[in-house]
VEXDREN-2710 file (C-alpha; in Angstrom, 1 decimal):
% VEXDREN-2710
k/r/px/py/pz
1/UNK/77.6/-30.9/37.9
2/UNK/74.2/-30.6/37.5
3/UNK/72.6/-32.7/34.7
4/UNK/70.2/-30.0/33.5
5/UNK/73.5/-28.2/33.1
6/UNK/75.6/-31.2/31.6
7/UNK/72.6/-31.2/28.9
8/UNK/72.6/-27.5/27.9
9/UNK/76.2/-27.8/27.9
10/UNK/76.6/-30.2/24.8
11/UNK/73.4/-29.1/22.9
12/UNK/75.3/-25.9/23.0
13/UNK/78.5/-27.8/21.7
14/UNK/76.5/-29.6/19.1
15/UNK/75.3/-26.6/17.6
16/UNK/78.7/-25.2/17.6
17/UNK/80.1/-28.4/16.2
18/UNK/77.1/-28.2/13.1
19/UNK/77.6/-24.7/12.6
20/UNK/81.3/-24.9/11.8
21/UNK/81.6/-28.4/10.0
22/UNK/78.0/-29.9/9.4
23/UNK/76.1/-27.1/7.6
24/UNK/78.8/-25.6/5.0
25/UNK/79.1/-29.3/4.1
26/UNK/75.1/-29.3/3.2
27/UNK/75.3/-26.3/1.3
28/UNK/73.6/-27.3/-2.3
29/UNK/74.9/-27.5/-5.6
30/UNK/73.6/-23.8/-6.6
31/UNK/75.9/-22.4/-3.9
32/UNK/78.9/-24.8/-4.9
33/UNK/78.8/-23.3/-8.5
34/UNK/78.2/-19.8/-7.0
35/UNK/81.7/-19.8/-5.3
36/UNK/83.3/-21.6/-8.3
37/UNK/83.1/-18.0/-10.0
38/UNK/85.5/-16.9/-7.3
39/UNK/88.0/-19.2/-9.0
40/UNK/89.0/-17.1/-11.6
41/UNK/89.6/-20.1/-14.3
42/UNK/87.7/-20.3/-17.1
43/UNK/86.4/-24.0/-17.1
44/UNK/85.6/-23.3/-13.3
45/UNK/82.6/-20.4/-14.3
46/UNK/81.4/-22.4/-17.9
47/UNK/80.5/-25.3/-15.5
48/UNK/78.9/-22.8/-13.0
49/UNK/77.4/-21.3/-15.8
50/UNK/75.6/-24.6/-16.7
51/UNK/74.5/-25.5/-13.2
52/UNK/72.9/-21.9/-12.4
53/UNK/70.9/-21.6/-15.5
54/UNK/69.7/-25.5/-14.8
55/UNK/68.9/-24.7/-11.5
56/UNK/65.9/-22.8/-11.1
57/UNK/66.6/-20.9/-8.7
58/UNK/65.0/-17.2/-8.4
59/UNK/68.9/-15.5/-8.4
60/UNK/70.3/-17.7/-11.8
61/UNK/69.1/-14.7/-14.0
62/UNK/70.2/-12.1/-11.6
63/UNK/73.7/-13.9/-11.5
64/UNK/73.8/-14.7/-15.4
65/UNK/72.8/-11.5/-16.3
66/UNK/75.1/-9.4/-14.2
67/UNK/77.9/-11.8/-15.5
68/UNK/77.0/-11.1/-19.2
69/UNK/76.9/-7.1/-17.7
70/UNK/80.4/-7.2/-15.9
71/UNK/78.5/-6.8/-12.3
72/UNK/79.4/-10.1/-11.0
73/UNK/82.4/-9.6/-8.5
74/UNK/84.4/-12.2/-6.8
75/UNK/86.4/-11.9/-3.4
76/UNK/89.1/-14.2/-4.1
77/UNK/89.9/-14.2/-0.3
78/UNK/86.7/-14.8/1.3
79/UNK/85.8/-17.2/-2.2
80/UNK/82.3/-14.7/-1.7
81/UNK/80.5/-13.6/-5.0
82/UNK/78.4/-10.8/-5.3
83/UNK/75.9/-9.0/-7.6
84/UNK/76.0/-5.1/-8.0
85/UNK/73.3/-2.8/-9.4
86/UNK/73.9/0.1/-11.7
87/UNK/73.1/1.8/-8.5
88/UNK/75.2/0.9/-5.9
89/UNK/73.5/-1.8/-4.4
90/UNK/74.9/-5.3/-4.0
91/UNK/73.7/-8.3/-2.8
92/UNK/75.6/-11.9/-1.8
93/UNK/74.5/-14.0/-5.3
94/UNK/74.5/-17.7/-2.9
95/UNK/71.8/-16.3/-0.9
96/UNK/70.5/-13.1/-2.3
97/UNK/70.7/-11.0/1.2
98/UNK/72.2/-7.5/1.2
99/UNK/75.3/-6.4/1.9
100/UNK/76.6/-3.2/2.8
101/UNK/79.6/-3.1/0.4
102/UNK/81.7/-5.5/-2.1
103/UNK/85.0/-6.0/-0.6
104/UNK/88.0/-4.2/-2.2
105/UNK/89.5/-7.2/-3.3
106/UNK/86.8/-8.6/-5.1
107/UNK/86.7/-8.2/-9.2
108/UNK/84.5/-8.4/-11.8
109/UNK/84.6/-12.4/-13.3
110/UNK/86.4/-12.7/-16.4
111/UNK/85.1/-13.9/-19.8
112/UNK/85.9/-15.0/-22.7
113/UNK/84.5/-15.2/-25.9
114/UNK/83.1/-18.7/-25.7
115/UNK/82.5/-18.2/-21.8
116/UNK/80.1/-15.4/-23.8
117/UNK/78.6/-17.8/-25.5
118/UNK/77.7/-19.8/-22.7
119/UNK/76.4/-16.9/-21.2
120/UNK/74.0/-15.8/-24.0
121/UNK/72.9/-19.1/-24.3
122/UNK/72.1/-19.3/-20.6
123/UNK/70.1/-16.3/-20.6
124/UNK/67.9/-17.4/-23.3
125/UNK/67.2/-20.9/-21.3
126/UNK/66.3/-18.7/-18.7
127/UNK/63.8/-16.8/-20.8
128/UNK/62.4/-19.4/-22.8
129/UNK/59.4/-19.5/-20.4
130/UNK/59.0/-15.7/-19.6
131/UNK/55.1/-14.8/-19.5
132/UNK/55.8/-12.3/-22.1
133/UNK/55.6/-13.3/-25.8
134/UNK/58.4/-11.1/-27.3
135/UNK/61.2/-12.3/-24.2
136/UNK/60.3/-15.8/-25.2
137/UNK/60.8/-15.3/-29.1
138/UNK/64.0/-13.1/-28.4
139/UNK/65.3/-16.0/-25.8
140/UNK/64.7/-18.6/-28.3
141/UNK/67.0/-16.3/-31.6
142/UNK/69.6/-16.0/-28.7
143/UNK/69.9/-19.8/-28.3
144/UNK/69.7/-20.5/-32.6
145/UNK/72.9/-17.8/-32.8
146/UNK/74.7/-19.3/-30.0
147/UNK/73.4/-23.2/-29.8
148/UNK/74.8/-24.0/-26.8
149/UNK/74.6/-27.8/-26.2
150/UNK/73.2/-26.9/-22.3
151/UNK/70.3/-25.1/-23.6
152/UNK/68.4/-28.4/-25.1
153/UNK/67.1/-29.3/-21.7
154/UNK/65.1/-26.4/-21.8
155/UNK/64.8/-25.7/-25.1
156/UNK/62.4/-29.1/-24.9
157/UNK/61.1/-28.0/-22.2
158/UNK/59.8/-24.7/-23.1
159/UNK/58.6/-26.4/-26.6
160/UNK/56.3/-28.7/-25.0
161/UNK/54.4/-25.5/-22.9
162/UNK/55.1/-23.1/-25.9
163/UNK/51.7/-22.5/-27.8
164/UNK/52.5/-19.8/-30.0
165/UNK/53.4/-20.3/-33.5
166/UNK/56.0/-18.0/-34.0
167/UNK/57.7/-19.2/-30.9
168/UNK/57.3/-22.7/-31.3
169/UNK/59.0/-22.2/-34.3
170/UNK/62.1/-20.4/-33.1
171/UNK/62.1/-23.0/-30.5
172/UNK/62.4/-25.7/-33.1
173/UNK/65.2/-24.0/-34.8
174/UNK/66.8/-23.0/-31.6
175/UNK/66.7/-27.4/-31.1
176/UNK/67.9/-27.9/-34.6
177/UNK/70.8/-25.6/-34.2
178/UNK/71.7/-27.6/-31.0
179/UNK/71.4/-30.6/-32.5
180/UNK/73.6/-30.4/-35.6
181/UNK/76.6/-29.0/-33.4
182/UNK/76.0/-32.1/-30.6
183/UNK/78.3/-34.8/-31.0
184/UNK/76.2/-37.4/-29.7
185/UNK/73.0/-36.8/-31.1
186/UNK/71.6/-39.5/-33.6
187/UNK/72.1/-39.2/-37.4
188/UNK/68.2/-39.1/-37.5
189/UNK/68.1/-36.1/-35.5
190/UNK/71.1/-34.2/-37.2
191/UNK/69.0/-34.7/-40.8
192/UNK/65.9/-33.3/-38.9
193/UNK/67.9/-30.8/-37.7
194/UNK/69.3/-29.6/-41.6
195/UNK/65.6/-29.9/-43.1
196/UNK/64.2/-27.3/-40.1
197/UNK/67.6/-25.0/-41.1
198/UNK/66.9/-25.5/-45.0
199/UNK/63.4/-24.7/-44.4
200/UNK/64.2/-21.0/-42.5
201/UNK/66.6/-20.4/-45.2
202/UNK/68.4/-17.5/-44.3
203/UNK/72.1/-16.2/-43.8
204/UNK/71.8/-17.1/-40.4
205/UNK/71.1/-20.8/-41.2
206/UNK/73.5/-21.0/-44.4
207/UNK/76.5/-19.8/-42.0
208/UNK/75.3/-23.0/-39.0
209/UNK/75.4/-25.6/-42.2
210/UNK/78.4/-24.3/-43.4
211/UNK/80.0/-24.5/-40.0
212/UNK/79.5/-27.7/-38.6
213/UNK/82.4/-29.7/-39.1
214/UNK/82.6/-33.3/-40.3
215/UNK/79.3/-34.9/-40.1
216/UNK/77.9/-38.7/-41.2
217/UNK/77.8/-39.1/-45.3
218/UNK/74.2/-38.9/-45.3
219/UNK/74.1/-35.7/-43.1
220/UNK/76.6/-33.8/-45.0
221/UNK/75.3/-34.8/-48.2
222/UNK/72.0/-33.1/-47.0
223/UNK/73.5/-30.2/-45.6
224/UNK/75.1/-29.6/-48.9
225/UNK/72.0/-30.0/-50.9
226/UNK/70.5/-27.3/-48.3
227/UNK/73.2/-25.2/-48.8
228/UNK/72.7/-25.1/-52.0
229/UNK/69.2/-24.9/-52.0
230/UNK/69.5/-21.5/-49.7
231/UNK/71.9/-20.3/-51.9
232/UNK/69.2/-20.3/-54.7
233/UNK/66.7/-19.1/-52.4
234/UNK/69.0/-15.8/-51.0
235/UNK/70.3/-15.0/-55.0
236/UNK/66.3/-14.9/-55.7
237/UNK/65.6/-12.8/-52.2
238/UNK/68.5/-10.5/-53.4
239/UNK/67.2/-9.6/-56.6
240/UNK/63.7/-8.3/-55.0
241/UNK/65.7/-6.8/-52.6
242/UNK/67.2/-4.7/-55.5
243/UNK/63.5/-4.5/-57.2
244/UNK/62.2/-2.5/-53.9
245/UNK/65.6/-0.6/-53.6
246/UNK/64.9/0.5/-57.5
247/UNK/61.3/1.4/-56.4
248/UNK/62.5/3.3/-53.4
249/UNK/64.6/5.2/-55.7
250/UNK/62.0/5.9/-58.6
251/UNK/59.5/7.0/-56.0
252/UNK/62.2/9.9/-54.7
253/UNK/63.0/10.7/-58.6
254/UNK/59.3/10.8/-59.3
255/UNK/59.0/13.3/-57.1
256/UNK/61.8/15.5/-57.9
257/UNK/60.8/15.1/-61.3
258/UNK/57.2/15.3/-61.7
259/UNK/57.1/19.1/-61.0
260/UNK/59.6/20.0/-63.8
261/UNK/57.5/17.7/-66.3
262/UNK/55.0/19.6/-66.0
263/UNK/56.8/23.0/-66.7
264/UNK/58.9/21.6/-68.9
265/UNK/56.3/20.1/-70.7
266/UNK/54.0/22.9/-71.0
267/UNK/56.0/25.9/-70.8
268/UNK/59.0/24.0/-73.0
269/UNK/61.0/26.0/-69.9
270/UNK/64.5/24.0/-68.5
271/UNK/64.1/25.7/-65.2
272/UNK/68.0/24.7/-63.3
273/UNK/66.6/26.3/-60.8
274/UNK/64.2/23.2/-59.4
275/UNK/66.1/21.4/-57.3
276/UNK/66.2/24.5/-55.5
277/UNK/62.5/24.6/-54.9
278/UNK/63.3/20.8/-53.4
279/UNK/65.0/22.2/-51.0
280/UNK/63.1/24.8/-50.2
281/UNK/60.3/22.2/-49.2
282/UNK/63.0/20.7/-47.4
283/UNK/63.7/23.6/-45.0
284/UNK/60.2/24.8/-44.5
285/UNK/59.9/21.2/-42.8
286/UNK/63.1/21.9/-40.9
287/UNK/61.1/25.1/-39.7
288/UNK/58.0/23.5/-39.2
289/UNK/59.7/20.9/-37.2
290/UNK/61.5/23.6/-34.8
291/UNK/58.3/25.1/-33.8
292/UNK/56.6/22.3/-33.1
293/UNK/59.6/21.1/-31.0
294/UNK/59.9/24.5/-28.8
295/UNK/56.3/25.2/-28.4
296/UNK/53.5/22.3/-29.5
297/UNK/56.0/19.2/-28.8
298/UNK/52.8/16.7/-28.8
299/UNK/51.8/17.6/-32.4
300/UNK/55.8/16.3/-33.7
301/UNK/54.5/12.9/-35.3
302/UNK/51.8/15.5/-37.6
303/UNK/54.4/17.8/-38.4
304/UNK/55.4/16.1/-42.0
305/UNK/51.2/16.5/-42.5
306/UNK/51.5/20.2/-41.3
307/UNK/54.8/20.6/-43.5
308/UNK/53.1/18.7/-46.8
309/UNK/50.3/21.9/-47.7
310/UNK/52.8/25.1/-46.6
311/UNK/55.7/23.7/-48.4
312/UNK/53.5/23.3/-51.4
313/UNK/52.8/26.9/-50.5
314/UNK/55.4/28.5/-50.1
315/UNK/57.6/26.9/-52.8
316/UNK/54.5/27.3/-55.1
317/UNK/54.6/30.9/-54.4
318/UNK/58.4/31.2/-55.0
319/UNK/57.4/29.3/-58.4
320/UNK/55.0/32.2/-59.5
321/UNK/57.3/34.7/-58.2
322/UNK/60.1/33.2/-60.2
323/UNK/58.0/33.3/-63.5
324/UNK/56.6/36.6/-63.3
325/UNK/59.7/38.3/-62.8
326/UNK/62.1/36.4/-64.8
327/UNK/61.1/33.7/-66.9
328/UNK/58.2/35.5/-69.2
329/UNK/60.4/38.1/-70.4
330/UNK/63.0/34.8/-71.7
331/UNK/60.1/32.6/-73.5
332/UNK/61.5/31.6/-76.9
333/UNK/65.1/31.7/-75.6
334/UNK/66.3/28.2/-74.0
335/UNK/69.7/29.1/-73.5
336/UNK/69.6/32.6/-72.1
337/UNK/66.0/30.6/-70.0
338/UNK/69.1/27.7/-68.8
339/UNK/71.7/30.7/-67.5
340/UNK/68.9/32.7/-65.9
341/UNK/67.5/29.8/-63.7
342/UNK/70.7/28.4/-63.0
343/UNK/71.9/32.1/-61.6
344/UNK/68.8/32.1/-59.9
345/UNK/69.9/28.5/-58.4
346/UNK/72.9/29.8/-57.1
347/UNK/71.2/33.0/-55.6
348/UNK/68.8/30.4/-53.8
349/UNK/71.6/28.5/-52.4
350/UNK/73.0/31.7/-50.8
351/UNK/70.1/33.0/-49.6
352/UNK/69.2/30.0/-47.5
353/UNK/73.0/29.3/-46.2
354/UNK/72.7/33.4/-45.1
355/UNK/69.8/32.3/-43.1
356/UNK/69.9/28.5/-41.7
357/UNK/74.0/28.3/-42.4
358/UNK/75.9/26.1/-44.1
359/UNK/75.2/22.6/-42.7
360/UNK/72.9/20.1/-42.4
361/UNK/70.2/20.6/-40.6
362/UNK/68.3/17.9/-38.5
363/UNK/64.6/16.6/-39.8
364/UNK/63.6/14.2/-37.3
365/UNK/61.3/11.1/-38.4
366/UNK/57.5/11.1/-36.9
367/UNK/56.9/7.9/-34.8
368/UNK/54.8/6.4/-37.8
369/UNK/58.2/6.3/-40.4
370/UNK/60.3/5.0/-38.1
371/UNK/61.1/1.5/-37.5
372/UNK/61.5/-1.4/-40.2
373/UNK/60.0/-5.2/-40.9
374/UNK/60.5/-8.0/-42.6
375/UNK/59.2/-9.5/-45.2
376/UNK/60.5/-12.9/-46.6
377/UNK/64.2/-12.8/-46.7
378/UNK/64.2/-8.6/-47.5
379/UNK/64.0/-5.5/-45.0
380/UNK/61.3/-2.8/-45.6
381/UNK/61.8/0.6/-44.0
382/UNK/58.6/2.6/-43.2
383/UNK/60.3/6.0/-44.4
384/UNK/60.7/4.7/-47.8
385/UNK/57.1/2.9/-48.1
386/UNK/55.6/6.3/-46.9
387/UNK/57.7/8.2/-49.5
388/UNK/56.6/5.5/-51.9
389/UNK/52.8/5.8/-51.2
390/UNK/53.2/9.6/-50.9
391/UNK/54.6/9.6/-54.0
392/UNK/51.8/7.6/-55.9
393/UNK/48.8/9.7/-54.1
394/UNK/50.6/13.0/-55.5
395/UNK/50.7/11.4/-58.9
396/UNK/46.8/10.2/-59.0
397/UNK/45.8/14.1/-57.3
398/UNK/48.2/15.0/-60.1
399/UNK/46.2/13.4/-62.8
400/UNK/42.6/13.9/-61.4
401/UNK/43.7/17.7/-61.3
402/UNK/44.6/18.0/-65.0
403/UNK/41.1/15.7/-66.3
404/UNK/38.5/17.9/-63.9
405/UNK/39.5/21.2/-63.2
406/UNK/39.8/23.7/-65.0
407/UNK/43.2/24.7/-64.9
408/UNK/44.2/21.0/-66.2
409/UNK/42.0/21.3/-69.2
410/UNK/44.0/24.9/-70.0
411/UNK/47.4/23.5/-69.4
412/UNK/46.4/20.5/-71.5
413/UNK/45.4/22.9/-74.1
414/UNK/48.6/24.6/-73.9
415/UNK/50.7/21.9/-73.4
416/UNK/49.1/20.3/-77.3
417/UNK/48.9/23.6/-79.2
418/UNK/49.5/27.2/-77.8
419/UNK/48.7/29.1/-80.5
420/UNK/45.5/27.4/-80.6
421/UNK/44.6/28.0/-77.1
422/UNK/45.2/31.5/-76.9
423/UNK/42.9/31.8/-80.3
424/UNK/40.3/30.1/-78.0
425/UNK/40.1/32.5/-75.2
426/UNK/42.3/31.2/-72.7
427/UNK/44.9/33.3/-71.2
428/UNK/48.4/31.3/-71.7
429/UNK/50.7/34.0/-69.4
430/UNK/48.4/32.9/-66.7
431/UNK/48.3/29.9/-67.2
432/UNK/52.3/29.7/-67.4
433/UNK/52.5/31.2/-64.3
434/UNK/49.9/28.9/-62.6
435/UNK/51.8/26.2/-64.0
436/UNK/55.5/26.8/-62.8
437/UNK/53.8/27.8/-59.4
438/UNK/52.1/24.0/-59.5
439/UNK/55.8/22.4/-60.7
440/UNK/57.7/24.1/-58.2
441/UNK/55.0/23.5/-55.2
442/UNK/55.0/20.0/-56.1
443/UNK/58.9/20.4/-56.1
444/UNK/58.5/21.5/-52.4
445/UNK/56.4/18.6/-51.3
446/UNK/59.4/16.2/-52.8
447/UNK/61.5/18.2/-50.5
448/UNK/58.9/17.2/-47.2
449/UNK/59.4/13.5/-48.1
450/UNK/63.1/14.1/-49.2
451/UNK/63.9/15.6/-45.8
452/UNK/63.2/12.0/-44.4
453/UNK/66.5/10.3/-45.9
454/UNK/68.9/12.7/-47.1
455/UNK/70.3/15.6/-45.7
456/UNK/68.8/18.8/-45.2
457/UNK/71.4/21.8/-46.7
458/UNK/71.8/24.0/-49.2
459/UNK/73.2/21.6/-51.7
460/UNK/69.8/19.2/-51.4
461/UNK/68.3/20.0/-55.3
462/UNK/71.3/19.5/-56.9
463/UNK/71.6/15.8/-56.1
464/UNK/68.6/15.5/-57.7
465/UNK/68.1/17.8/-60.8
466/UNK/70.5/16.3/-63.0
467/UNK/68.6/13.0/-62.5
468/UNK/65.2/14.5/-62.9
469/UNK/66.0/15.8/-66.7
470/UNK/67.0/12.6/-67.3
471/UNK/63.4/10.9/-66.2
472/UNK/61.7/13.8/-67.6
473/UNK/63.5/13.5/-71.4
474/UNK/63.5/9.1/-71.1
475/UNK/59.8/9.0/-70.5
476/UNK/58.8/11.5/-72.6
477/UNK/58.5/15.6/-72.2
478/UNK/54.8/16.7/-71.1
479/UNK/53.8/12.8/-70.6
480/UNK/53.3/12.3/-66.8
481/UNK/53.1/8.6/-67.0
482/UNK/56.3/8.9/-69.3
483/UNK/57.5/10.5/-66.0
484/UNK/56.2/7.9/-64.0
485/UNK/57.7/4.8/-66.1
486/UNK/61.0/6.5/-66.6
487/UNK/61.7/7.3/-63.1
488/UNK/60.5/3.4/-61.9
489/UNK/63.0/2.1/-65.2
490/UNK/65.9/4.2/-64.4
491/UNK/65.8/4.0/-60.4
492/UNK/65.5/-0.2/-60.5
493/UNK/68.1/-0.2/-63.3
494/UNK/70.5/1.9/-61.5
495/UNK/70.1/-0.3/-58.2
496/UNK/71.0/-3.5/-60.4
497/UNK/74.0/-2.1/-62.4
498/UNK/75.5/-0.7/-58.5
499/UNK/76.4/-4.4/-57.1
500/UNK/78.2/-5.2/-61.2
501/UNK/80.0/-1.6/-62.0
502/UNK/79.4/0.2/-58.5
503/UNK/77.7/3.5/-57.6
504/UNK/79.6/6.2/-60.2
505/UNK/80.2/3.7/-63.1
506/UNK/76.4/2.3/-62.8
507/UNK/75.3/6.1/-63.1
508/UNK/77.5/6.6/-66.0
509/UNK/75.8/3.1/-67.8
510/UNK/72.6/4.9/-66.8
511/UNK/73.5/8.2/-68.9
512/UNK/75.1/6.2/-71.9
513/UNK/72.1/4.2/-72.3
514/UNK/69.7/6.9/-72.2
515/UNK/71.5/8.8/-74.6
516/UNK/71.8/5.8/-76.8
517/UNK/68.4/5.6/-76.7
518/UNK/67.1/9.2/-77.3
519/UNK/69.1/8.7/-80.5
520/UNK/66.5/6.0/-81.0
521/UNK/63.1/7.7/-79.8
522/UNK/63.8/11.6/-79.5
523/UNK/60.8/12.1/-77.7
524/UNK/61.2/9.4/-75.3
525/UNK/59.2/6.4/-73.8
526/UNK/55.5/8.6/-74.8
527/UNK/55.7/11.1/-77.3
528/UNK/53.1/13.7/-77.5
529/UNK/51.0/12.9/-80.6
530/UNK/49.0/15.1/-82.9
531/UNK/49.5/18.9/-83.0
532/UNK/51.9/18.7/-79.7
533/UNK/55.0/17.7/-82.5
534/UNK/54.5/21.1/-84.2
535/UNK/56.0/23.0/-80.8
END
């Protein structure tokens, strides 16, 4: 034989010889925990788990991620893994190249709940060191919840690159959280750990203290005075919680109830018929809404600013309407005055279900009320901070309106003597009219911002109109800043008495209290003084 021949003859064996024994026996530790997954036992994929995430290499997310997603399959024959897309497309996760199709016998790997864990945790180690700000903040809260011990590796690691605040914060309490839950970590580092969890003070952190086990005398001593300490801390959080839930509510009865203050205070009318002219507001911001969907869509985040002036309109119109043809033939007579409007209620109520029907309708939020933050340890929703700033500027436009114009200085004049005003030249009927066209426009608006967290139907007003007498007679009939004090009062005392005697009972307190003290003060939190008392 040749010896050219005799030479290409065993390279050609050697290469055989590497190919089938020599290179899958220098295949790397990322593909030895790959094919682990195709083992279908649980300690098998934590371990794999570990050594992916640690590994650096460009398919551990892909790999983690369609694990945590149920799109990591496993050929238990060919001990092959693979990672699907959403569409179609799967790739071989040991070396990332394409294949044409996942074999029938392969199945999605199994988890369980602490395999979960582990998987959340490796996904924020992955992310610690994304480019972007808010993946490296939301990596760092997934690795405080779950505080997998083989997340500290790069937990340090991503702290000593981290230079934003807010990140290298979560990262330290992501390290604490790790820390107190390691069994070998030092007793120096487990009390550093509970002072970073004492100082972020939260549920989150009072649930890791409570949780971790027994602990060295000097750590569990700690932990318990932090416990305590965040106990304290939460109690205090949960009372301002209350407070802004109180002043959410005041700001909605404010509203309801600063229209009928005004014609109850001047006209001395009880108009049953207000809540109605809430929800009239209410479904002219339905409309509004509907028409700006099907034919200006871009305008949608101003449609609460287009809704605000012609639901003022048109319930203001409804208002003068109302009075003209009903309520100035019935001055003098409160009860036949009570029966007419609340007839008049009920007519409303059909009306409306004859022509938008019998359910809810859908008010969407504009871009700009959506959404919530934090502040401290409570939760702020935009909707109810708009409705709570809306509700203030229509009280100061309010105010200004009745000191400078014209028709505030009349319907001041009325509202202290009537007698005396019409001996001065001013027209009361108009003025009455004018006035229960204000109150029930002003009614309408409450339904623009009411629309924004309750339901839209025919029922809306008479949530509210109950509540509104109340706030109107507490603070004071005629007074607006009676109306403005009584609705603040009542709201934050009703969201205090809810968590002791629950919704119903706490309303009942409410009503026993204010009728307790009426017996007191009559004329509630600000009487009218001077010539008002002889009406």
């Amino acid at each position: 034989m040749p010896a050219h021949l005799s030479a290409r003859l065993y390279s050609l064996a050697l290469t055989l010889f590497l190919i089938a024994f020599a290179l899958p026996a220098l295949a790397g530790p990322f593909e030895d925990a790959v094919a682990k997954f195709a083992n279908d036992d649980f300690s098998d994929t934590e371990e794999a788990i570990g050594v992916i995430a640690g590994s650096g290499n460009k398919l551990a997310f892909p790999i983690i991620s369609a694990l945590q997603d149920g799109r990591l399959m496993a050929d238990p024959d060919s001990k092959k893994v693979y990672v699907t897309d959403a569409d179609g497309k799967s790739i071989d996760a040991a070396s990332g190249e394409a294949v044409a199709s996942v074999p029938d016998s392969a199945s999605a790997v199994r988890l369980n709940n602490r395999l979960r864990r582990s998987v959340d945790a490796a996904i924020g180690s992955l992310t610690l060191q994304s480019p972007d700000l808010g993946t490296r903040l939301q990596a760092a809260q997934s690795v405080f919840k779950s505080h997998e011990e083989t997340a500290l590796e790069a937990v340090d690691a991503a702290l000593a690159k981290e230079t934003n605040r807010s990140v290298k914060a979560a990262l330290g309490e992501a390290r604490a959280a790790i820390l107190l839950f390691k069994p070998d970590a030092s007793e120096v580092e487990k009390l550093e750990a509970v002072a970073t969890l004492k100082a972020r003070g939260d549920q989150d952190a009072l649930a890791l203290l409570t949780g971790m086990g027994d602990q060295p005398a000097l750590v569990t001593k700690a932990a318990a005075s932090a416990i305590a300490s965040i106990q304290n801390s939460l109690a205090v959080w949960s009372m301002v919680q209350n407070a802004w839930y109180g002043l959410s509510l005041g700001s909605v009865l404010l509203l309801a109830a600063i229209g009928l203050a005004i014609t109850f205070g001047v006209m001395g009318v009880i108009n049953m018929a207000h809540g109605e002219m809430v929800m009239i507001g209410a479904y002219t911001t339905f409309v509004v809404q509907e028409v700006i969907r099907s034919r200006y869509p871009g305008l949608f985040d101003y449609s609460l600013l287009i809704a605000v002036p012609l639901a003022f309109l048109v319930a203001g119109a409804i208002g003068v309407l109302i009075e003209r043809s009903i309520i100035r033939f019935l001055y003098g007579r409160p009860l036949e005055t009570l029966l007419a409007t609340w007839g008049l209620s009920l007519v409303l109520q059909q009306a409306v279900r004859t022509m938008f029907g019998p359910t809810n309708r859908e008010v969407g939020n504009p871009s700009w009320m959506s959404g919530a933050f934090e502040l401290g340890q409570i939760t702020i929703t935009y909707n109810r901070l708009w409705i709570l700033v809306f509700t203030l500027a229509v009280f100061a436009i309010l105010l200004a309106m009745l000191r400078y114009t014209a028709l505030g200085l009349e319907m001041r004049a009325v509202t202290q003597n009537r007698r005396m005003a019409a001996s001065m030249g001013i027209a009361t009927s108009h003025v009455d009219a004018l006035t229960f066209g204000l109150g029930s426009g002003i009614a309408g608006i409450a339904g623009v911002a009411l629309s924004q967290i309750d339901n839209v139907s025919p029922n809306l007003g008479q949530s509210y109109i109950i509540d509104s007498f109340m706030v109107v007679v507490f603070g004071g009939v005629g007074n607006l800043w009676g109306t403005l004090v009584g609705a603040f009062t009542l709201g934050i005392a009703n969201k205090f008495l809810e968590p002791v005697a629950g919704a119903v009972l706490g309303k009942i307190a409410i009503l026993v209290l204010i009728i307790l003290f009426i017996q007191k003060r009559p004329r509630g939190l600000f009487a009218l003084k001077g010539r008002a008392v002889e009406a």
